[in-house]
N, C-alpha and C positions, 0 to 999 in steps of 0.2 A: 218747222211744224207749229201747230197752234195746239198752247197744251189745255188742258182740260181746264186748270182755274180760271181760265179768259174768258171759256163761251158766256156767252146772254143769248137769254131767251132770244128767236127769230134768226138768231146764227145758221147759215151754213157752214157743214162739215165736209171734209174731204181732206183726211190724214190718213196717218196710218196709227194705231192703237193696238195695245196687246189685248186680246180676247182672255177676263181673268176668266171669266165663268160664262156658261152658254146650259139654258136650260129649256124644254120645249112646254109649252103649256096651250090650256084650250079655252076661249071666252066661252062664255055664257051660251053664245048660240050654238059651241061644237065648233069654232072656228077656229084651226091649228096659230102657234104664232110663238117668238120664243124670244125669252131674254137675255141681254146678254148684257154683261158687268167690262166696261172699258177702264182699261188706266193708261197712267200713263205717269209719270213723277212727281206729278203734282196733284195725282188723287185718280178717283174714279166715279165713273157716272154711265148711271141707265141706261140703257140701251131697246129699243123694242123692235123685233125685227116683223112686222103684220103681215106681211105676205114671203113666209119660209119658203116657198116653192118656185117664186116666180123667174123668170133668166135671167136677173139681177144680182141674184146672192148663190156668191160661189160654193163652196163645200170647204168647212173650216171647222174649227174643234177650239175645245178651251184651252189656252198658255199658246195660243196662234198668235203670228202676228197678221193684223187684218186692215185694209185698204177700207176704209168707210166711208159714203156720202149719202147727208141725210139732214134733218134739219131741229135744233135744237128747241123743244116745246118744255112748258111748265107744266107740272102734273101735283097739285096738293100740296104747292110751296116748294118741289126741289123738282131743278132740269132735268131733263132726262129727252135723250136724241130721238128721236122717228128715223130709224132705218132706211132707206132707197137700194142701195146697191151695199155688196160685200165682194171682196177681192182678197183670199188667200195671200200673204206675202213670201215670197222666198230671202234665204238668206242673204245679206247684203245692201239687202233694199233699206235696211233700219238699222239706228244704233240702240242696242239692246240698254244701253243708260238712259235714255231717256223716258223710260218705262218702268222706272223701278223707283217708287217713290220713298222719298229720303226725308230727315228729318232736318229741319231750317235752321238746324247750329251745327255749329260742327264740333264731327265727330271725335276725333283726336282733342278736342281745346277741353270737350266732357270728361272722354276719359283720364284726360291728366288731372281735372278735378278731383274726380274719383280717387283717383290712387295720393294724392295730396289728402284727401277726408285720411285714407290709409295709413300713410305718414302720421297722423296729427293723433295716433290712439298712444296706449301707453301699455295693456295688454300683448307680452309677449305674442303668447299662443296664441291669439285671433291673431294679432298683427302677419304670425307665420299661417295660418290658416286662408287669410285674404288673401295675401301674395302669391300663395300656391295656386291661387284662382287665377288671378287679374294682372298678374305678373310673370309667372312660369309657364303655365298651359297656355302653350300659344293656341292650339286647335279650341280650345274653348274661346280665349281671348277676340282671334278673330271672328269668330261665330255668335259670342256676344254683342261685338260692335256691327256686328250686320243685321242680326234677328230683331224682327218685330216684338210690341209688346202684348200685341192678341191678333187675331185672325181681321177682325174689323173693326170692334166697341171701341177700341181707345188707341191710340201709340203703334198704329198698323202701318208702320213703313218704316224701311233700312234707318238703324240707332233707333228706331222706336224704344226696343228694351232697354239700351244706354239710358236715352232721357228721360225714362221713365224709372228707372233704376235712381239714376241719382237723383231728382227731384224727390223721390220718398226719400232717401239719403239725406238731403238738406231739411228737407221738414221734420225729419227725426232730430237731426242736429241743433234745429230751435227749438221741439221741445224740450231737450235736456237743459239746454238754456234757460226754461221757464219751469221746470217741474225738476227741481236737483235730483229727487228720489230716483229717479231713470240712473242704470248704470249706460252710459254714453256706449263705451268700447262695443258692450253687446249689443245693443240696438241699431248703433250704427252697423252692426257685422251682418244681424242681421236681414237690417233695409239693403244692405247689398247683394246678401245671397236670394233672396227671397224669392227675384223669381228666376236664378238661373238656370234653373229647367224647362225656362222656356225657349231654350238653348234645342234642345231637343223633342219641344211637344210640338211646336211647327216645326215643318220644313223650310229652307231657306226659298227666297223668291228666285225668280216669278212665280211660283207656285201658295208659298205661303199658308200651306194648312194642318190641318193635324195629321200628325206621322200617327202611325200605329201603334207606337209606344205611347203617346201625347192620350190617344183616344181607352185604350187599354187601362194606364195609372195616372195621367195627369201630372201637370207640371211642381202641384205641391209634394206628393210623395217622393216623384222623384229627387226634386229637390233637398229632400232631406238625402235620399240616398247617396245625395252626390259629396252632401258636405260629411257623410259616415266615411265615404271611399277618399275622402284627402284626410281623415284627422286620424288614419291608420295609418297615416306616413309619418305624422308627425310625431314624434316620439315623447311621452309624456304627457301628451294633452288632455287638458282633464275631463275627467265625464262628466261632471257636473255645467261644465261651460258646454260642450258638445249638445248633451240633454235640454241646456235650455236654449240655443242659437234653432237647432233645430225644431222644439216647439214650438218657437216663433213663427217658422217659415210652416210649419204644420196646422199653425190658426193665426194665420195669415187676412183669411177670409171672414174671419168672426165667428159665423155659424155654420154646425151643421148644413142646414139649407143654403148654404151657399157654397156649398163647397170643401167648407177645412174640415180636415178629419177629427181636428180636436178645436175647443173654444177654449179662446185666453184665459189662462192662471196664470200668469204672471206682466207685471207692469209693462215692460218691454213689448211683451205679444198685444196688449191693448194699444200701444201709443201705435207699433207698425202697424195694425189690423186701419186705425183712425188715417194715416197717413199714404199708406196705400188707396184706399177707397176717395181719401180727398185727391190723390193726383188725377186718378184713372175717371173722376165726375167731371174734374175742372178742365181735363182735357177734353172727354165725352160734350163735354159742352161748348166747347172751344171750337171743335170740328164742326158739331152742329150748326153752329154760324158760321163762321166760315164758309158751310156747303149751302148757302143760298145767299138770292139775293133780297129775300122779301127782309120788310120792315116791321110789318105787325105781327101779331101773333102765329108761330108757326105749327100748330097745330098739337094734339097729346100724343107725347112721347112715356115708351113704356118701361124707359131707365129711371125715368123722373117722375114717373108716373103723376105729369101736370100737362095742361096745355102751357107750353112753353114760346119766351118770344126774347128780341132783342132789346137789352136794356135802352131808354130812354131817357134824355135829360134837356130835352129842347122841346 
């Protein structure tokens, strides 16, 4: 098959692609027509289906796997396909790995990092607090090394959360390096827990979206709930360490308006708050180029709230 990061512009299509999303809308003039979100492993791209009705496009639904030809057009700097025909697939016709996009390190070589950061603390109780995570709970363990780290913005594909997990991990790790004042053990505890509730705010792929839990409380409350429900096993642990791991991961987000239930009081909760927001931009920006091929400027983005383009030096 021909995956998604190959097409260019004037490509013809005729694969097969998981249907992630399929929505019906109407142009300007009242003309029905619907869109639909294609992936495949290696990402995903637009779809437009302009004539819904015709004896071309068969009857298909979102998380289908779908038979597509059609022909890849540019639309305001990023590709996106022009529709001709659809063909429902049955099972066997596809291997469901190739559709399910993954993160370009691997996954096990992150995790052993991870649990080495673990290793390297000197804190009893965090050190047994972590391990009871990322060591013991296998049903968490392998759900964290599969889940994304958001729906689309950032780290949206299988170890998404890993890699994005441990890159706040190591950026936490340098700044204690550079600002002594930081207590390491906690910081790094909790760049690790931070966002394990997103464990359970998405659902696992192909689907990939928020559960009803995720939409109801969100992955930061939960997250603290999660780290309340292991440090009642550990016997002795102390509430002052508990209280402040978890108000980290509670203003996580910085502010109010974005999110955290609470804003940083303590050093720790500012450095994660800076080093979360730097991974989740630098990635956001990462994919943005990557998902084209133009050169100049690629138009205002409302993360960055800039007209945004690819750096130059020639």
């Amino acid at each position: 098959m021909k995956y998604i990061k190959d097409y260019r512009e004037g490509d013809r299509v005729f694969d097969i692609y998981l249907c992630k999303h399929k929505q019906s809308a109407m142009t300007k003039n009242g003309k029905p027509y619907e869109t639909v979100i294609l992936q495949d492993k290696t990402g995903t791209i637009d779809a437009k289906v302009w004539e819904p009705n015709s004896a071309g496009i068969g009857d298909f639904d979102s998380l289908d796997y779908i038979e597509v030809y059609g022909e890849v057009t540019n639309f305001q700097g990023a590709l996106q396909i022009n529709v001709k025909r659809i063909r429902r697939c049955q099972e066997g016709e596809y291997n469901p790995g190739d559709y399910l996009p993954v993160s370009s390190k691997d996954i096990e070589v992150m995790y052993k990092e991870l649990l080495g950061l673990i290793d390297s603390m000197q804190n009893v109780y965090i050190k047994k607090l972590l391990n009871a995570f990322f060591r013991e709970d296998e049903i968490f363990i392998k759900a964290f090394k599969q889940s994304s780290a958001a729906k689309a913005i950032h780290h949206g594909f299988v170890g998404g959360l890993l890699e994005h997990t441990l890159s706040v991990t190591k950026l936490c790790d340098y700044y204690c390096s550079t600002y002594p004042i930081l207590k390491r053990d906690l910081l790094l505890a909790a760049a690790m827990l931070h966002d394990i509730a997103k464990t359970r705010e998405i659902s696992p792929f192909p689907e990939n979206d928020y559960t009803d839990e995720g939409q109801f409380i969100g992955h930061i409350v939960l997250g603290s709930e999660m780290v309340s429900e292991k440090v009642k096993e550990i016997e002795g642990f102390p509430t002052h360490i508990a209280s402040q791991i978890k108000h980290c991961i509670l203003a996580h987000h910085g502010k109010l308006e974005f999110g955290s239930p609470k804003v940083p009081a303590i050093i720790e909760a500012v450095a994660l708050n800076y080093a979360d927001d730097t991974d989740a931009k630098m990635q956001t920006f990462t994919e943005l180029l990557n998902g084209t091929q133009e050169t100049g400027w690629l138009g205002y983005n409302r993360l960055f709230e800039s007209n945004v383009r690819k750096t130059k030096l020639d």
